[in-house]
ROPASE-571281 format. One record per residue: x, y, z of N, C-alpha, C, CB in turn. Coordinates in steps of 0.001 Angstrom, whole numbers, plus 500000, padded with zeros to 6 digits. Each point is the difference from the previous one (the first is absolute). Glycine has a CB too. Layout:
REM residues N
XYZXYZXYZXYZ...
END
This chain:
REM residues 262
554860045081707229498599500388499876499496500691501271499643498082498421500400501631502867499818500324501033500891501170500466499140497796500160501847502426499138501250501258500795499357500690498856502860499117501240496439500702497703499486501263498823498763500307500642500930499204497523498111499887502781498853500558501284499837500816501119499845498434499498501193501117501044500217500910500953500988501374499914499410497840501023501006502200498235500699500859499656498821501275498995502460497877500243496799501256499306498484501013499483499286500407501135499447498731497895500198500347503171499511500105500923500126501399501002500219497551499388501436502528500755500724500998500558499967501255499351501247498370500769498907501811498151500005501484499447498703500152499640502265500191499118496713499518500852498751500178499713499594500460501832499648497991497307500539501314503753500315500357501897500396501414499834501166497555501156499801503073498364500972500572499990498994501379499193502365497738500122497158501689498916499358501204499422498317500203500639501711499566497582497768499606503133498951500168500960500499500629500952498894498265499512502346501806501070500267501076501422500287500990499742500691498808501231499847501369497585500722501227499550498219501385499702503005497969498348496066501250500849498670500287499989499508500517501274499786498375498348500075501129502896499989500198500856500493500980500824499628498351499280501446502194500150500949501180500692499460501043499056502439498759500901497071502617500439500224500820499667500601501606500744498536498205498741502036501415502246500147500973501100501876498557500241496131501593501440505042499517497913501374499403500426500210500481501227501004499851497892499936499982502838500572500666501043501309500979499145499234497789502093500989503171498781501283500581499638501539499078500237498472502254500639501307497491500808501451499336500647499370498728500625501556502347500723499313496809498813499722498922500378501259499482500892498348499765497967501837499278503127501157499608500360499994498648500700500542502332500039500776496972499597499564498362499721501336499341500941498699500064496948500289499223503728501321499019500863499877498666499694500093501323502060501319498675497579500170499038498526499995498454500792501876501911498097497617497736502654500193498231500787500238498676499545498665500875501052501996498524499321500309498508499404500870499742499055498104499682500407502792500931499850501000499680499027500909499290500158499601501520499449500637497971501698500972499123500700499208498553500018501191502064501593497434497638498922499094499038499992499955499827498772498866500369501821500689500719497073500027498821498495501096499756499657498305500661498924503098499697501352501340499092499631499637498708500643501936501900500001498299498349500995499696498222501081499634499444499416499438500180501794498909499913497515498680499291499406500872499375498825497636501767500631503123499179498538500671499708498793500910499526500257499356501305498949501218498303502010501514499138500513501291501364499941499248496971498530500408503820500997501342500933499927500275500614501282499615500599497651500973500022502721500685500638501425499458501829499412502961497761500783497311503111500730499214501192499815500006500968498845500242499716502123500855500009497461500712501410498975499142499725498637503010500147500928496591498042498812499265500536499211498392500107499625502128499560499673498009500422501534498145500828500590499518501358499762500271498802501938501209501662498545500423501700499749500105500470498376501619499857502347499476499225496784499807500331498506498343499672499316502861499327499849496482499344500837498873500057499736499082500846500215500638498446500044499303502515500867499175501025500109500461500686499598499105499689501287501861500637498536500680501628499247499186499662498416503291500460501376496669498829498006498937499715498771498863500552499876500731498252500023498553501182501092498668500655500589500181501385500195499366498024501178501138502687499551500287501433499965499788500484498523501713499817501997499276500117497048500060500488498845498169499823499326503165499293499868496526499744500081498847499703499616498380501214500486501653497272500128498939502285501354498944501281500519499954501533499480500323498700502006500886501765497902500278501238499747499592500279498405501896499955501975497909499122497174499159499774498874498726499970500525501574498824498705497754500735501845499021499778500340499190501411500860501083497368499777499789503144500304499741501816500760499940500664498812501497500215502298499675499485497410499291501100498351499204499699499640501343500473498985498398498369500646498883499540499143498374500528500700501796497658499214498044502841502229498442499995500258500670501537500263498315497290501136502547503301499020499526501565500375500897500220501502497027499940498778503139499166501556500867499946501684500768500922500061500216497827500373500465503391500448501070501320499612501277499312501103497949502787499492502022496673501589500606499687501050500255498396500496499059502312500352501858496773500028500055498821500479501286500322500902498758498504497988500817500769502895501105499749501239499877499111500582500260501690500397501471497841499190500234497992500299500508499855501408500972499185497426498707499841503391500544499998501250501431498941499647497332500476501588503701500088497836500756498797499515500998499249501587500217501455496910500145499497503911500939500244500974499920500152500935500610500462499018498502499275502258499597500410501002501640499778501223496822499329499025502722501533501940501073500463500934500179498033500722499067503648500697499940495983499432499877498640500910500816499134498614497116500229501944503017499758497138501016499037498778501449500091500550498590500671497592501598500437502741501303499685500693500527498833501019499645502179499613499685497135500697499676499241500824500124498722498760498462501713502083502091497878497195499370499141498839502105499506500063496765501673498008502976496655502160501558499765499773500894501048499039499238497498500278501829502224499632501031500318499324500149499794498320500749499549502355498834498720497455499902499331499115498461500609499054501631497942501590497539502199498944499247500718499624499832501542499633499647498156500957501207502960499707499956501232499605500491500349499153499747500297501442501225499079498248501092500649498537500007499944499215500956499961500417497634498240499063499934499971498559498765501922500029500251495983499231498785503409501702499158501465500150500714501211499755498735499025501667502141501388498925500466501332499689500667499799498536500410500791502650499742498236496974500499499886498531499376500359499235500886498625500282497389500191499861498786500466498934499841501875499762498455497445501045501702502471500308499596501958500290500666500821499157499844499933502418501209499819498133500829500644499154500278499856498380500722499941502190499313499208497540499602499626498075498631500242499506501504497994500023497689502193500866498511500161499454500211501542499949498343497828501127501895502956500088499990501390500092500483500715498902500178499669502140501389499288497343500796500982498824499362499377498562502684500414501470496564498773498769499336499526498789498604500636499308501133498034501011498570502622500158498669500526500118500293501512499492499052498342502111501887502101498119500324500937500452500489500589498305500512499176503025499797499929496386500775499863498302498809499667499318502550498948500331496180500499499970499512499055498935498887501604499074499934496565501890500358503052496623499086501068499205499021500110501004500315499450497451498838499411502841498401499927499996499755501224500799499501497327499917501819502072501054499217501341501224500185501297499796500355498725501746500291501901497440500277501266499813498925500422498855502611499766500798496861499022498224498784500460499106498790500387500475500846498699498710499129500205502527498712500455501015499649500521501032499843498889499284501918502091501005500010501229501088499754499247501295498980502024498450502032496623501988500232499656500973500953500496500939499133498628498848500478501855502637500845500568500713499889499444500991500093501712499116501410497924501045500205498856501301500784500734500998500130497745498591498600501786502642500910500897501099500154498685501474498668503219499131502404497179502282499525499043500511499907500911501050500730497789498976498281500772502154499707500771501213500799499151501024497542501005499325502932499806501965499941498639500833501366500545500930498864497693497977501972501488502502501357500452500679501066499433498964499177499888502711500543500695496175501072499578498972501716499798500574498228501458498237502208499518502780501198500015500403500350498534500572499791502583500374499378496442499971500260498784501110500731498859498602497293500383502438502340500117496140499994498906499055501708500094499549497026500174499070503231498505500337501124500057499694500441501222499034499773497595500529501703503115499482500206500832499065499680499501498167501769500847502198498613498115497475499098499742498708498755500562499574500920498275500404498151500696500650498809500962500057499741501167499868499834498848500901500848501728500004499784501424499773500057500919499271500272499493501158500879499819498065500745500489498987498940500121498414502438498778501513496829499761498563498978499738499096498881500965500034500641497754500180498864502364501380499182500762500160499665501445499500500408498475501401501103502238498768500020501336499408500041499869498727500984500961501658499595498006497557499852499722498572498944500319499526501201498512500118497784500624500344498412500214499281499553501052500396499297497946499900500946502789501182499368501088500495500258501052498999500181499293502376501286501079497170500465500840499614499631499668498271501754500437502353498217498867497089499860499029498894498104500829499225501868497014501707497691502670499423498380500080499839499521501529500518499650497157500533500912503133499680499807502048500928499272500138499475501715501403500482498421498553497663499292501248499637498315498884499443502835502303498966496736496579501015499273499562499782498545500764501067502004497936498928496707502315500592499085500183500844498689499645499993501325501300500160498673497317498781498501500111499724500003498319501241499334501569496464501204497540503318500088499563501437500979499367500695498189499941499527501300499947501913500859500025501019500059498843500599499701502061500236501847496840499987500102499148500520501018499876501464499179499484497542500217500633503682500032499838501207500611498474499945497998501828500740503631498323499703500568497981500703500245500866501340501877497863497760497759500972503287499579500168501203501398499259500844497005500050499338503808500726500571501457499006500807500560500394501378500949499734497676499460499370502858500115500532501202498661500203501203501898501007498399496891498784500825498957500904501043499146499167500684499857501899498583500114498950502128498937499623500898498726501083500740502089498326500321497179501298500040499285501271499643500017500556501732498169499148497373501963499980503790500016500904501202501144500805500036498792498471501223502032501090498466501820500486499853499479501493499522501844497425498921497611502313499417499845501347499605499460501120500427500151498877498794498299500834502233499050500684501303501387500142501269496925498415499417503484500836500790501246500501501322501007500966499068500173497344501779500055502482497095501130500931499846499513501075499541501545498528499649497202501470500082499547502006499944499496500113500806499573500735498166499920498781502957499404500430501471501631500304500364497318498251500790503467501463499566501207500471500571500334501165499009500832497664501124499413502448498127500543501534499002499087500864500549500722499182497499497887500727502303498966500843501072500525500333501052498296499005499446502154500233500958500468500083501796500930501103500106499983497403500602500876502281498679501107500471500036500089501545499644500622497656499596498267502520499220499822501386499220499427501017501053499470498851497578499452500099503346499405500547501108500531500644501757498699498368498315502737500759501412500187500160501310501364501337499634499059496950501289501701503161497232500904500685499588499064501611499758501665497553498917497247502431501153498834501411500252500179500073498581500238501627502525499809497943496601499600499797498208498750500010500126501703498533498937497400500907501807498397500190499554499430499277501172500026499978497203498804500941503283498852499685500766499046498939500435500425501590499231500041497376501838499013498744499600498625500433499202500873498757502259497892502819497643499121499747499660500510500073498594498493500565501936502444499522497661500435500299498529499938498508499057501785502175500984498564497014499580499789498326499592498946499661499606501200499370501361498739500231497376498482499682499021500789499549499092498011501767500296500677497258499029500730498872499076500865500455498985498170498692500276501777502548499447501022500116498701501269500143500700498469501223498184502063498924503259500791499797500825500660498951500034498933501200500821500226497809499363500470498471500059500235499237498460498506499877502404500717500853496896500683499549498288501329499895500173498490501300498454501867500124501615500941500568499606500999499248500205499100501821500204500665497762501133501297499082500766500040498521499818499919501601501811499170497986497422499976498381499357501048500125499159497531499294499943502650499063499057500816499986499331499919500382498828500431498814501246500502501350497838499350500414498727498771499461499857501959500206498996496774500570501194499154498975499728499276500083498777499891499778502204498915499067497571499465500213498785499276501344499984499861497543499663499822502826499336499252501260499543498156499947500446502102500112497677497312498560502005498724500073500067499950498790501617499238500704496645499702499535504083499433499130500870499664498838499471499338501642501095500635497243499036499848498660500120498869499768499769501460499695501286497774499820497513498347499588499500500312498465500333499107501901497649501715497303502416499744498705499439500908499214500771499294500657497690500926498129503282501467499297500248499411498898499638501432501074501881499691497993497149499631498455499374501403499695500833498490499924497032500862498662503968500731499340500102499962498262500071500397502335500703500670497280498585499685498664499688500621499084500546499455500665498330500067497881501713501294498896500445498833499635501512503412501376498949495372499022501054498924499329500903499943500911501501500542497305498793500396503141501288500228500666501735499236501229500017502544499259500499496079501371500178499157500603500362500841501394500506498342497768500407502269502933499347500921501040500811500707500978499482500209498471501162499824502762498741500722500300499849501479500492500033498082499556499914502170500471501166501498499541500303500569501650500045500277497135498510499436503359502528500496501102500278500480501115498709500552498457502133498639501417497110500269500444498384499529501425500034499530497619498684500596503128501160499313501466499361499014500253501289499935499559496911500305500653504034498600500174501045499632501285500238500531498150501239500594502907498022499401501779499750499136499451498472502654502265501125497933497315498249499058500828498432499322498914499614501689501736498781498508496704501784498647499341500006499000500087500825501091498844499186499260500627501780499045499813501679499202501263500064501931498694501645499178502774498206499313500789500466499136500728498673501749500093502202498278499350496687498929500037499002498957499060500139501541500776498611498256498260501882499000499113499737500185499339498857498658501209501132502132497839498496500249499711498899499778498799499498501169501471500360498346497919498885499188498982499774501462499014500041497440501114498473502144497604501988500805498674500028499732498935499531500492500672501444500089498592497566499698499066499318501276499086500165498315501356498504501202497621502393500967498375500228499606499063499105500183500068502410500803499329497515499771498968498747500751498332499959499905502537498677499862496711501070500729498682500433501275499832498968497615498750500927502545501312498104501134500095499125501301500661500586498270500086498235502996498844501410501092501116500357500296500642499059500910498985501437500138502314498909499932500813498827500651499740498636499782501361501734501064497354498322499818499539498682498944499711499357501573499440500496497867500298500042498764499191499209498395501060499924501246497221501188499342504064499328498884501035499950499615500580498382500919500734502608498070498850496892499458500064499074499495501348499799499751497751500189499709502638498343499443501001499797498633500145500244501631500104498760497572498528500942498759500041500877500372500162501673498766498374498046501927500903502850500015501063500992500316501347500197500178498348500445500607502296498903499671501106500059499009500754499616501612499574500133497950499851498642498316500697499957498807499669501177500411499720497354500047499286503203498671499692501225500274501154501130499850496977499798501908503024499966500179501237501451499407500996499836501974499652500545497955501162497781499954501291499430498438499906500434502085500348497831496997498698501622499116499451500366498865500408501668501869498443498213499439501331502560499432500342501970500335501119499646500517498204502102499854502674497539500453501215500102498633500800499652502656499447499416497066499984498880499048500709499945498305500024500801501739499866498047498508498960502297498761499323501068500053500868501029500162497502499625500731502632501120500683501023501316499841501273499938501645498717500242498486501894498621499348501671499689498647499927499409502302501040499388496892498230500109498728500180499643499207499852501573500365498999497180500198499923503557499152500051501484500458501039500743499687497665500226501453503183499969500260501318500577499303501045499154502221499245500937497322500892497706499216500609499536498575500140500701501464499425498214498057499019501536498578500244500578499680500570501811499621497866497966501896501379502439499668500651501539499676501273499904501488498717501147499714501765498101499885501496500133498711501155499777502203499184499373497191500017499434498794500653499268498926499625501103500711499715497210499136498948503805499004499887501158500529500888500849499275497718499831501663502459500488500531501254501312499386500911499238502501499543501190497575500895498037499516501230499447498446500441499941502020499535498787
END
């Protein structure tokens, strides 16, 4: 009686926020937290913290289609994971790799013009990986209505030092003029990167930060941030509507600034 209550309770929540939205973001990008802490919580060990959020993933990316979203980019891999025992990396590069070639095969995504690309120092990852990686890449080419950004390998100063040095280098080989350097300069020399600037970063699992994530096409967009206490197993679709939610809160008050500057 009470799990049928609340369970009315919830999708009736669910259709009050959704009411509420009317301004999506284009790109959204999500650092997926706690996935190791809710194994613990659940008695299981890390790997299946990791299959538990890989669930959540799939779910979201429904959840993008479903409001209009064109762009998501997962922080699945950061450069500092390397750093993560032994015992722990391999079921990880396992999930990766079976999700990538799974993803990469499944109808859905090819019905709904999913194109999976990654960003990051892909070369540092095991050859499997990599191997997966070009799978989906090559798999999804021709998809264009939207675009899914996995974030492996990265880190985001790494990525600012390694096109400030190609600069350097272009600059000091007389290829081009320090006044010649302007941002479509420094694009260029990022990693594959996403297509649109950064409207939105959700990150969950309680920690206030973003974590050296996207600091060209978020930071330097202004991009709305939404933290959340849930780990990312347990990240719900009402949280993501509360994020979609700051987002739209965040451009209606840059609206009005703008219209008082004016």
């Amino acid at each position: 009686m009470w799990q049928r209550l609340r369970g009315l309770a919830g999708r009736a929540y669910r259709r009050h926020l959704r009411r509420e939205i009317d301004d999506v973001p284009d790109h959204v990008a999500v650092i997926q937290d706690g996935n190791r802490r809710y194994a613990r919580e659940q008695g299981d060990d890390a790997p299946e913290g990791h299959r538990a959020g890989a669930d959540t993933t799939e779910q979201v990316l429904d959840w993008c289609a479903d409001l209009g979203v064109s762009e998501l980019t997962l922080y699945a891999f950061s450069t500092e994971n390397f750093e993560r025992p032994d015992e722990e990396l391999k079921p990880l590069f396992d999930l990766l790799e079976r999700k990538l070639r799974e993803f990469a095969d499944a109808d859905r995504v090819h019905d709904e013009g999913v194109r999976v690309r990654a960003i990051g120092d892909v070369a540092r990852l095991p050859p499997r990986v990599r191997d997966a990686v070009e799978y989906a890449e090559r798999r999804t080419a021709g998809n264009d209505r939207f675009t899914l950004n996995v974030a492996l390998a990265y880190g985001g100063r790494t990525e600012l030092l390694d096109a400030a040095r190609a600069i350097a280098r272009d600059v000091d080989a007389g290829e081009m003029a320090p006044g010649d350097v302007d941002v479509e300069t420094v694009e260029s020399r990022l990693y594959d990167r996403p297509i649109r600037d950064v409207d939105l970063i959700v990150r969950t699992g309680g920690d206030e930060r973003t974590s050296n994530f996207l600091p060209w096409h978020a930071n330097g967009n202004e991009a709305a941030v939404y933290f959340c206490a849930p780990y990312w197993p347990e990240f719900s679709e009402v949280d993501f509507l509360r994020a979609i939610r700051t987002y739209e809160s965040r451009e209606e008050s840059w609206q009005r600034a703008r219209a008082e500057r004016a």
